[in-house]
N, C-alpha and C positions, 0 to 999 in steps of 0.2 A: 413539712411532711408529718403526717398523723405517726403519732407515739402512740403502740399499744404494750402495757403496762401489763404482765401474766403469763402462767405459764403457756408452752404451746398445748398439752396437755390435757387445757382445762378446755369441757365441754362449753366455757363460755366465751372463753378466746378463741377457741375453734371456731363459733359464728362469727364474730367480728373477724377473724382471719381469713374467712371465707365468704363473706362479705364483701371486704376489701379485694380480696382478687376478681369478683363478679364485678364490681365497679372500677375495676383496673386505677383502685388508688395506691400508691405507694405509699409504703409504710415499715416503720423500726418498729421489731418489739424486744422488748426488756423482759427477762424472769423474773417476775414478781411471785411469791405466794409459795406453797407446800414448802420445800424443801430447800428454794433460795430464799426465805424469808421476806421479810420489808413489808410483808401483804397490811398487818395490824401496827406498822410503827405512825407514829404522829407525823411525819414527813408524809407519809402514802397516803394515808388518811385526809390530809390536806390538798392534796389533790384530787382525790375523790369525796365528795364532802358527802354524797350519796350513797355511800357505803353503806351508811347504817342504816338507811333508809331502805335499800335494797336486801338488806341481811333480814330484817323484820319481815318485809314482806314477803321474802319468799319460806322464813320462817313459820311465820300464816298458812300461806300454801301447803308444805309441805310436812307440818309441824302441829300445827292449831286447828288445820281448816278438818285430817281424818277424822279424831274424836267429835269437832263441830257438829259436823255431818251427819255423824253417828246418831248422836242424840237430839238433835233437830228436826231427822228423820221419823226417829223411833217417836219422839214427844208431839210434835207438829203436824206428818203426815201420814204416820200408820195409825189406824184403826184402834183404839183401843185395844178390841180383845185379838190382834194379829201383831202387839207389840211386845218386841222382845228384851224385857227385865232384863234378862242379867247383861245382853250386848249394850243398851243404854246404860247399864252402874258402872259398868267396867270404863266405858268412855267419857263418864260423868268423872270418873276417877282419875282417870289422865288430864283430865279439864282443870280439877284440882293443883294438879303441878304445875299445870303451864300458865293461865294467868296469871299464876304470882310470879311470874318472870316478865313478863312484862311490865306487873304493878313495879317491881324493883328497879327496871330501864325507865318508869317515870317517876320515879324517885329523885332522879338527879335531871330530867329533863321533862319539860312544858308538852312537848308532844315526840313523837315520834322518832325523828329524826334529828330533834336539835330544839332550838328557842321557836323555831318558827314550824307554823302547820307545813305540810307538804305532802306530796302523793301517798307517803308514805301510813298518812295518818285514814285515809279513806280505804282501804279494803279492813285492813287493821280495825277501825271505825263501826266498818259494816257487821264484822262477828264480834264488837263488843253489843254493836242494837242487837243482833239475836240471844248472843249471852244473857243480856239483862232483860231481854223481853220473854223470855222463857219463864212458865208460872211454873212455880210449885218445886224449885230446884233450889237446892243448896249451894250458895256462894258464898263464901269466906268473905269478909271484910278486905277489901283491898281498896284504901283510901287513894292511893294515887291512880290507879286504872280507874275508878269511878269517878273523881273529879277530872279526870281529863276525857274519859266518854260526855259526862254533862257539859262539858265546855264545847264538845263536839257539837252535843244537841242545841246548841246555839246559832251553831253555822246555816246561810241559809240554806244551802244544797241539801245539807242532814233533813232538816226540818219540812225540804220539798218531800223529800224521796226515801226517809226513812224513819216515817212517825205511821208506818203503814202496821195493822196487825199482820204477828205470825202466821201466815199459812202455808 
């Protein structure tokens, strides 16, 4: 019988519980997370080894990807003179505090999710090439987010599909 680990709660145990009843699979589930804990302990973690991998990226999404956007837009496909200074600074400014969260998460780790590349490291991946392929922008020194984008630029995938210019 499928074990689902999570609150009922959460909007993401909601789809796999809904899911599961569209596929009329049976299934236990366990409170994990909020307010019964265990969500961050080394035991739960070890069962889900994708965790972190999954926290990054949706951190991207929901986190990295606004200001990205922002300034991607503003620098890459507006107009010069229809581009808007200060929504670009402001978003360059939050850009500021978030890579170095990341440079710090590879600090203690090779990529992404752990010792080994994994899904985790390709969207991830993809706004560091815009990151660094943006001219004219100020970026802080962050030695482990750059040596592990260049380690990226090695792969062959990167190198098919994202050695392309900005536009």
């Amino acid at each position: 019988m499928l074990k689902i680990l999570g609150r009922k709660d959460s909007i993401n145990v909601m789809k796999v519980l809904w899911t599961c009843e569209e596929l009329n699979l049976p299934f236990e589930r366990v409170n994990v997370g909020g307010s019964f804990g265990f969500a961050k302990q080394l035991d739960y973690l070890r069962l889900n080894p994708r965790w972190v991998g999954e926290q990054w990226m949706d951190w991207k999404q929901t986190t990295l990807l606004p200001p990205m956007r922002t300034v991607f837009l503003q620098l890459i496909r507006t107009p010069a003179d229809r581009r808007g200074a200060a929504v670009a600074q402001a978003a360059h400014e939050t850009l500021l505090t978030l890579w170095p969260m990341l440079d710090d998460h590879l600090s203690r780790n090779a990529f992404v999710a752990g010792s080994r590349f994994s899904m985790a490291d390709i969207p991830l991946g993809c706004m560091a090439y815009r990151w660094y392929g943006l001219e004219n922008v100020e970026r802080p020194a962050l030695k482990h987010l750059e040596a592990w984008w260049r380690g990226l630029e090695e792969r062959p995938g990167y190198r098919r599909h994202l050695t392309l210019p900005l536009t």
